[in-house]
N, C-alpha and C positions, 0 to 999 in steps of 0.2 A: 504493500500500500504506500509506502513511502516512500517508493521508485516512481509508481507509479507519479506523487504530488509532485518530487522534485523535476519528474521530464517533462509534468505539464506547467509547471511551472518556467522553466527554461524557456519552453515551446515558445510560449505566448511572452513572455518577458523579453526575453534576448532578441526575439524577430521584430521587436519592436524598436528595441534599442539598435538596433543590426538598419535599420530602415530609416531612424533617424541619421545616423551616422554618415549612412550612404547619403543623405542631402546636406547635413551640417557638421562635415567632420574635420577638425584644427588638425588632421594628419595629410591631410589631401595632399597629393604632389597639383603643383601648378603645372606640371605638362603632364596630359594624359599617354599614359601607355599604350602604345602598337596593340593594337591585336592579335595575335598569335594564330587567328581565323585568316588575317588578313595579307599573311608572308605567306609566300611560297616556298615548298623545301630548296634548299642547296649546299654550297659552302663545305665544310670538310669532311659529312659523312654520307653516304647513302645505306638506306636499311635493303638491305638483301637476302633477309631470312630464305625465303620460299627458294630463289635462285641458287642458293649456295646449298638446296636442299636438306633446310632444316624445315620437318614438317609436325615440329611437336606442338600439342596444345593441350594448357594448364584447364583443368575442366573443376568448376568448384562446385559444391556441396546444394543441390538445389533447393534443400528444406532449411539452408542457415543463409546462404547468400543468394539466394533466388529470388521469386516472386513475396516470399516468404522473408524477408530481412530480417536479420539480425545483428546485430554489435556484437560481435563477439573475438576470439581469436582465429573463428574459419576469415575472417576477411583480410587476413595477413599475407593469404596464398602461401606460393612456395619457392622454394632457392635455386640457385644457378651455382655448380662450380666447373672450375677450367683445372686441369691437370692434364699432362701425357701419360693415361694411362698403359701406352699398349712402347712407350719407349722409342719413338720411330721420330721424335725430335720436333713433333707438333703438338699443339695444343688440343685437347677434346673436349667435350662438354657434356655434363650431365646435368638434364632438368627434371626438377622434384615434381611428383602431380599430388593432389589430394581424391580427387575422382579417376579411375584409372591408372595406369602403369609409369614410371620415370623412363625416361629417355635417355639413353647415352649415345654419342653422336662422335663418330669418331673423325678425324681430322684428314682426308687424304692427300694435303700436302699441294693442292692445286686451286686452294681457293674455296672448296665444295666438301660436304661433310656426308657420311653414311653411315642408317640407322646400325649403328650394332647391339643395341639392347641385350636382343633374345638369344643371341651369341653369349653373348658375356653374363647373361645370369645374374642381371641387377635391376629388372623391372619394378618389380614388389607392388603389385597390385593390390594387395591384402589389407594395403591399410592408409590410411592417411596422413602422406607424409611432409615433410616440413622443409629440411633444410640436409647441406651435403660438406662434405668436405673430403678432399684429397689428401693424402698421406702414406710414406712409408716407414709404418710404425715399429718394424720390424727388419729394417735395414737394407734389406734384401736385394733392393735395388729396383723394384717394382710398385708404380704407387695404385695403392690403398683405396679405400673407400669406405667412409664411413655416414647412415641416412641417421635423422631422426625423424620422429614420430607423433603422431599427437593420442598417447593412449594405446597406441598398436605395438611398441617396443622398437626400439633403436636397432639398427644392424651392423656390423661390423662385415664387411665383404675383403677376402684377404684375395690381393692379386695373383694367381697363379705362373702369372710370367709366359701365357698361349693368348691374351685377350681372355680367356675368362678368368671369372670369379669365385671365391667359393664364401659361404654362411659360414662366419668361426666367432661369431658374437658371442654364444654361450659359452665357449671352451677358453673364449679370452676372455671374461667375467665382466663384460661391459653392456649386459642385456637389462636397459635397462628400461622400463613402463612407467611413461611419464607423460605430463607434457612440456614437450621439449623442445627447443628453440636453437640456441645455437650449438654446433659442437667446432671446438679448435685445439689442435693437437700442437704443442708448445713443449719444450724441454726446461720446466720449471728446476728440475734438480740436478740438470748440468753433468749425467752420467751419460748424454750420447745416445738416449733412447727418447722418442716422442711420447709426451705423456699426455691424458687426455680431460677435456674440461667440457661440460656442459651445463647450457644456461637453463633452467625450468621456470613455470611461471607458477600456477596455482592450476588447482583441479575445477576447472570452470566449463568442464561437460557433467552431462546429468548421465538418464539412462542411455540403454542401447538397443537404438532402433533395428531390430533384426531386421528387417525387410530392405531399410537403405543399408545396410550392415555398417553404422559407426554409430559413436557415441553423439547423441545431442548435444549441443554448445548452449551456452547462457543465452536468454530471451530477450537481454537488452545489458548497455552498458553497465547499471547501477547493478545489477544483478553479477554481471561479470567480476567487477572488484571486488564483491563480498566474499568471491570462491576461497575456500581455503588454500594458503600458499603451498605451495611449493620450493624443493630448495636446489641450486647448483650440487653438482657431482664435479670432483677430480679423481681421474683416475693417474694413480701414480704405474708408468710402462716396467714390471718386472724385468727387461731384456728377454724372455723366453719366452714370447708371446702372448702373456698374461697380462691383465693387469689386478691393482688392487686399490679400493676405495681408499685414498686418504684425506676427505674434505675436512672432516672436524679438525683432522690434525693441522692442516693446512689453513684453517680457518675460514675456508672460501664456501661456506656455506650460501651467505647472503642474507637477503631480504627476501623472497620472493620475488615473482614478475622477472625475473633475468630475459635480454633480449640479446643485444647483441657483442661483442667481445672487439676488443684490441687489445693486441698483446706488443709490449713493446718496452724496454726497458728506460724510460723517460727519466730516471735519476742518473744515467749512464755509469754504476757502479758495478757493471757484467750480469746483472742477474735479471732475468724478464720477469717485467711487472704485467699488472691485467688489469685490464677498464671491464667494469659488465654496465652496460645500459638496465634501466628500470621503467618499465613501461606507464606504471603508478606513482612515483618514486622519482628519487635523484638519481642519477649514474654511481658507481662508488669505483674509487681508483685502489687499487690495494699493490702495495708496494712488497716483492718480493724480500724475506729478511735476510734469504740465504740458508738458512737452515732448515730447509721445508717448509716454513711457515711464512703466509703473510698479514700484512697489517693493513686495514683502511685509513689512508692517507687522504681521503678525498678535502678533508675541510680545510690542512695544512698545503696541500697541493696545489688545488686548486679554489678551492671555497663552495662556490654557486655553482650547481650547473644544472642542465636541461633537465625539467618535469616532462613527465611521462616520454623518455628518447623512446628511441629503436636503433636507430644506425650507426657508427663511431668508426671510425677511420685515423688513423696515426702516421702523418707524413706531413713532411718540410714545405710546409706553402713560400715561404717566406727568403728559400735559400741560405740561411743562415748558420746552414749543420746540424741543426737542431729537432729531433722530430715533432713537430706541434699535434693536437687532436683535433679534430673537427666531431662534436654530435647534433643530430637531427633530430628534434623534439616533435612528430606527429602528435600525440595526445594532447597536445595544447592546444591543439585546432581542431578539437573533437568534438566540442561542449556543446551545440545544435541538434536534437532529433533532425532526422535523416526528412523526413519532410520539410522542414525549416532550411537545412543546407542544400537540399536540392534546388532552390528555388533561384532565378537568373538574378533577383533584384542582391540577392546575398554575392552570389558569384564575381559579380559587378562592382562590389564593394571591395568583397577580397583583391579582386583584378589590380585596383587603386590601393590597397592600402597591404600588398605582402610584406612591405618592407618593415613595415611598424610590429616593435614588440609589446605587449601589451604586459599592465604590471599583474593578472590576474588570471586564471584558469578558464573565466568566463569572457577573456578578450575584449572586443571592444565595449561592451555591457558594463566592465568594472568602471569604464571612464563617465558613466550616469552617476548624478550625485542622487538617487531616492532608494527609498528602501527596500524595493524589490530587487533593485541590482545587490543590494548589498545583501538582501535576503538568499539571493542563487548564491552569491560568492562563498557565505558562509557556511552554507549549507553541503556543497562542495569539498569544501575545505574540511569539512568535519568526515564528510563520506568516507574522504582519502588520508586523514592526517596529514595536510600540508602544513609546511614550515615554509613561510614565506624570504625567512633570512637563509636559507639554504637552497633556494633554488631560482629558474630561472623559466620562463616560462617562453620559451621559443630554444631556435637552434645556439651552438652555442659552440667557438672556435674559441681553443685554449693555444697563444704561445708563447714556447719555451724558453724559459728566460736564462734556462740553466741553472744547477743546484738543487733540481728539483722543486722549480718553481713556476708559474705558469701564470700568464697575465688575458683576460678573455676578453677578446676583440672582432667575433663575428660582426657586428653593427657596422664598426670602422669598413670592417673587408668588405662589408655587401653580399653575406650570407645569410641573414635571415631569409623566409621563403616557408609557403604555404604548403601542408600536406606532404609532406617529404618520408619516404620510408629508409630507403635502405642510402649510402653511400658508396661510388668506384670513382678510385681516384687515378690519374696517370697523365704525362705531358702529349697529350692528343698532336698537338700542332709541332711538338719539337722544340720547341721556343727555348727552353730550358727551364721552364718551371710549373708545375704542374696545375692539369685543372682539375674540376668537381662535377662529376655528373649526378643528379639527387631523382632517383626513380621516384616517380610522385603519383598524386591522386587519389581518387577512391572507387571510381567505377558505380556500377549501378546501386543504388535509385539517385547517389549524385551527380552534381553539372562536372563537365568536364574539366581538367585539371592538366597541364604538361608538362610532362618531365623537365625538369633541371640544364643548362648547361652554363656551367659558370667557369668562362675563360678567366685566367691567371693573367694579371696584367702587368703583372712583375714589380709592383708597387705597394704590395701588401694588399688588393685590393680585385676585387672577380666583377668582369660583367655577363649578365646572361646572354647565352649566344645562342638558344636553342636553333630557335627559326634560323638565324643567318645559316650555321653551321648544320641543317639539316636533319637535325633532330623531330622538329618540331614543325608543322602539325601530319600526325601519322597519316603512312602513305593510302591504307586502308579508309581513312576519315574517321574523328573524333567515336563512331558509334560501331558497336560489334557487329554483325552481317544481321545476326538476332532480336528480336525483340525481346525483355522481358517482360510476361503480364503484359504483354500489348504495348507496353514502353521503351522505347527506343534507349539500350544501356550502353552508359561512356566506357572507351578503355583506361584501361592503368598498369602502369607499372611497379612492383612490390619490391624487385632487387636487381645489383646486375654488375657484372665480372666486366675484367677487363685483360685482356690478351693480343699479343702481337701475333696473330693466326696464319697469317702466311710470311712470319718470321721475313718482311721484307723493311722492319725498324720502323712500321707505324702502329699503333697502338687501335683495338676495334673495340667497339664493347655490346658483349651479349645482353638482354635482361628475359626475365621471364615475367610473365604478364598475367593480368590475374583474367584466367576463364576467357582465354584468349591465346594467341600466336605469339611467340617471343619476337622480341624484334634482335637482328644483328645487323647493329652499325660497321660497315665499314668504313675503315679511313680513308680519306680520298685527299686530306691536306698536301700542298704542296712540299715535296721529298725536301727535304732538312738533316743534318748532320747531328748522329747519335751515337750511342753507344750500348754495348746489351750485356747483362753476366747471369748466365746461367751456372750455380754454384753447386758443389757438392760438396758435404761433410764426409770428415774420415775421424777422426775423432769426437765431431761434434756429430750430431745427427746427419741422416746420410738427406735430407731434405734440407740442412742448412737453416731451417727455421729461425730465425730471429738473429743474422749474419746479418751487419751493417757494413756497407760501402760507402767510400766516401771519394767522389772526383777532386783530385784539385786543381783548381785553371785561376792559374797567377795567383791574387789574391781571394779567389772565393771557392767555396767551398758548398758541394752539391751530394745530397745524402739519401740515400735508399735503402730501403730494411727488405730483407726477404719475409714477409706476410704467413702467418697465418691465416685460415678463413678469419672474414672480418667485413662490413659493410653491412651486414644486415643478411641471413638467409644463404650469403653468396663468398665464394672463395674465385680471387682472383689468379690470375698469372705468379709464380714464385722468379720470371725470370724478373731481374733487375734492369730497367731502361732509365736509359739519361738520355732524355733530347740534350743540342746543343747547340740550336742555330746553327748560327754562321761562324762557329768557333770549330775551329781547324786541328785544335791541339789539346790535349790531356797532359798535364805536366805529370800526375801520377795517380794511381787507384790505391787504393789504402782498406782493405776487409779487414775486419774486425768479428772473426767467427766468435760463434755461440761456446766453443771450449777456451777460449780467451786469447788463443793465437791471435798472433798481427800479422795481416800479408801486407807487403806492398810493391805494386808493379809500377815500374816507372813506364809513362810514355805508352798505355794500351793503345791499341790501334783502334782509329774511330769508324764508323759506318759500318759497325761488322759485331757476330755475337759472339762473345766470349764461355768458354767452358773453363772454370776453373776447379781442379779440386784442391781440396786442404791440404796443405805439404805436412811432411812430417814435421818440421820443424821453420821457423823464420828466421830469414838474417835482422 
């Protein structure tokens, strides 16, 4: 009953206040925004899903996200990861489905991609699945595969080194029944074995519909937060294929709601730390102590950061050497029933005013001085246990100050931005610094929303470039081929990788699309002078996981970490790229592996990928 007052309370309060605003609002930009209707695609990417014969499509839950809406965690869809799995020196792709079977797509090195799913024995029809990540947990030289699940039990698939796979979840004691979100295999204890981490939310499915065969999701958002939480798992890698629960000892239990992960050692004292995003919640930073265990650092670190994220990403905007965070805070732009946000006058609003962060849960409604605004606010607040001195309520770019210190300046950069899920980051154009692509939207029963593209302007500072650069508006048009309910439903994007696919030093990027076609941008920027390192551990992990490079050209200094999954859902490329313009010359590379070796190569050759493995020993 009390769900019920507050959404009819919202309903009718906020679209009023959402309406005043749109005619009298002290945020308004004096020049109006382009239309995103009104550009034609071009500029540096073209999508060529269909043509490069990718013919997957993400199919969602028709009694949660159908005709039938719900708020729930079914409208998150599912993940994208890049890995060479089959060793052949390309890149492949596997997409998550929730209705029907995952796709693995393998790379044939021309450009064009072919279905090997049913070959390799990693469809998983059976359940409803979430997100993926690549790994060789087990050194072998063959990479991994690891799904999760929403309720149907996580899998472990061990590569067999022929293209297929085989089910060793149980034997390697990682079967785990949950709902579950992200998973990232990271070497927290520095023994040279991948060890494993997964984010959970709470248990916000009810019964089990035999007949759709899955479990029901929550009825509506207020219902969804009350679910009982859930908590993260670590699993620590025995070396012999095993693993074994170490959260409590490690302390990486959480909060609940865990979304998405960066891993990345941001104190730069050798040991990898973790970001986990909080969907309800603040992000929490937990700083590795080194002796198995870590500590929540978030308030010393950083202070503020993004209510209700999902996405977080760990890389050098700035060129400084330093790796900075970016997170995207969705849940702040949630606060509308879906009738209310569906509506163009709201749309409209947003259109004009993405830039603006607002100081409240309830957006632009908290800037009304009466008592119904402040009646939703509080009420809210009370729902979720918000701490207004802890948090932030939009996206939120932390940089690195060094020392373990972190000063937050998305506003400055020109990151805020509407409905943002997942994060992939990479220097698309070459230039030498990287940019932001933010998958976005909601899809049906809301107005339509467009992905992200936020060039790097080498000034500490992103403009969006969707439309110029081709992103934007999809080639298929804003609406699926489908109706639903007789209503015409918008596309969206949920997450999305990023990979140099036909290894020719431009950077493409996949996404997977909710109850829809993925899109695959190819690069088409004009060819620019780069550089590539594909790494291998010999005493650190044989994936190199969390190996920083560092170019140096004269006085400045350009820095790349090899990734875990991270972005939300999605696992990127592990190869390392430096654009570099017009610059001719690498004075020296300098790795910095995960076992504490120093390499450094004077003078790497540019426009060409590098293979490096870890020497025994450095001068």
């Amino acid at each position: 009953m009390r769900g019920n007052v507050l959404l009819g309370l919202l309903a009718a309060f906020l679209f009023a206040a959402l309406a005043l605003a749109f005619f009298i609002d002290p945020h308004r930009s004096p020049e109006e925004p382009r239309d995103w209707n009104e550009l034609g695609a071009g500029g540096g990417f073209k999508e060529s899903a269909r043509q490069a014969g990718i013919a997957f499509r993400m199919k969602c839950l028709p009694g949660e996200q159908g005709e039938d809406f719900k708020i729930n965690l079914y409208d998150h869809g599912c993940g994208v990861a890049v890995g060479d799995y089959d060793g052949d020196g390309y890149e492949d792709i596997y997409f998550v489905n929730q209705l029907g079977t995952n796709a693995l797509y393998r790379n044939r090195g021309d450009g064009s991609f072919e279905d090997a799913t049913r070959y390799a024995g990693v469809g998983l029809g059976d359940r409803i699945c979430v997100g993926a990540t690549f790994a060789d947990y087990d050194n072998d030289g063959h990479a991994d595969l690891y799904v999760t699940s929403t309720r149907g039990g996580n899998v472990l698939f061990k590569n067999l080194g022929n293209g297929k796979f085989r089910d060793v979840t149980k034997e390697a004691g990682v079967d785990l029944v949950a709902h579950c979100q992200t998973a990232v295999f990271f070497d927290y204890d520095g023994d040279g074995f991948l060890d494993l981490f997964v984010t959970c939310t709470a248990k916000w499915t009810t019964s089990f519909d035999r007949a759709a065969g899955y479990y029901r999701g929550a009825a509506d958002l207020v219902n969804l937060a009350g679910s009982p939480r859930e908590f993260n798992v670590l699993y620590r890698n025995n070396g012999n294929g095993t693993f074994s629960d170490v959260t409590v000892k490690a302390g990486l239990k959480g909060v609940g709601w865990g979304g998405d992960t960066s891993v990345f050692d941001f104190d730069e004292d050798g040991y990898i730390d973790l970001l986990v995003t909080n969907m309800f919640g603040r992000s929490q930073l937990y700083r590795n102590n080194g002796d198995g265990s870590f500590a929540d650092v978030t308030d010393k670190a950083l202070g503020r950061t993004s209510w209700g994220a999902i996405g977080s990403k760990a890389f050098d905007f700035d060129n400084d050497g330093k790796l900075d965070l970016l997170i995207v805070d969705m849940h702040s732009d949630m606060w509308l029933p879906a009738d209310v946000l569906a509506s163009q006058q709201v749309a409209e609003f947003m259109k004009k005013n993405e830039k603006v962060r607002y100081p409240g849960v309830t957006g632009p409604s908290v800037l009304q001085k009466n008592l119904k605004a402040q009646d939703a606010e509080r009420m809210i607040a009370a729902q979720f246990q918000i701490k207004y001195d802890r948090v932030i309520f939009g996206n939120t770019l932390f940089k690195n100050l060094g020392g373990g210190r972190f000063k937050e300046v998305a506003d400055e950069a020109g990151l805020e931005t509407f409905w943002p899920w997942g994060i992939a980051t990479g220097d698309f154009d070459n230039d030498g610094f990287e940019d932001v692509f933010l998958p976005s939207g909601m899809g049906y029963p809301y107005f339509y929303w467009p992905n992200r593209l936020l060039m790097n302007q080498g000034d500490g500072t992103f403009a969006e470039s969707a439309a110029k650069e081709g992103i934007e508006p999809p080639a298929g048009g804003q609406h699926l081929p489908e109706k639903i309910g007789n209503v015409p439903a918008t596309r969206s994007s949920r997450c999305a990788a990023v990979a140099d696919f036909r290894n020719n030093g431009g950077l493409d990027i996949v996404t997977n699309n909710f109850n829809d076609a993925p899109y695959y941008f190819k690069n088409q920027f004009p060819q620019r002078n780069y550089l590539s390192l594909r790494l291998r551990g010999s005493k650190s992990n044989r994936d190199a996981i969390g190996a920083v490079a560092r170019l140096r050209l004269g006085d400045k200094t350009v820095v790349r970490q090899v990734h875990a999954a991270g972005g939300y859902l999605s696992h990127s490329s592990r190869t390392l790229h430096f654009g570099l313009g017009d610059q001719r010359h690498v004075d020296r590379l300098e790795i910095q592996w995960p076992s504490g070796l120093r390499q450094v190569i004077d003078a790497p050759e540019i426009n060409r990928l590098h293979r490096i493995v870890e020497p025994a020993a450095t001068r």
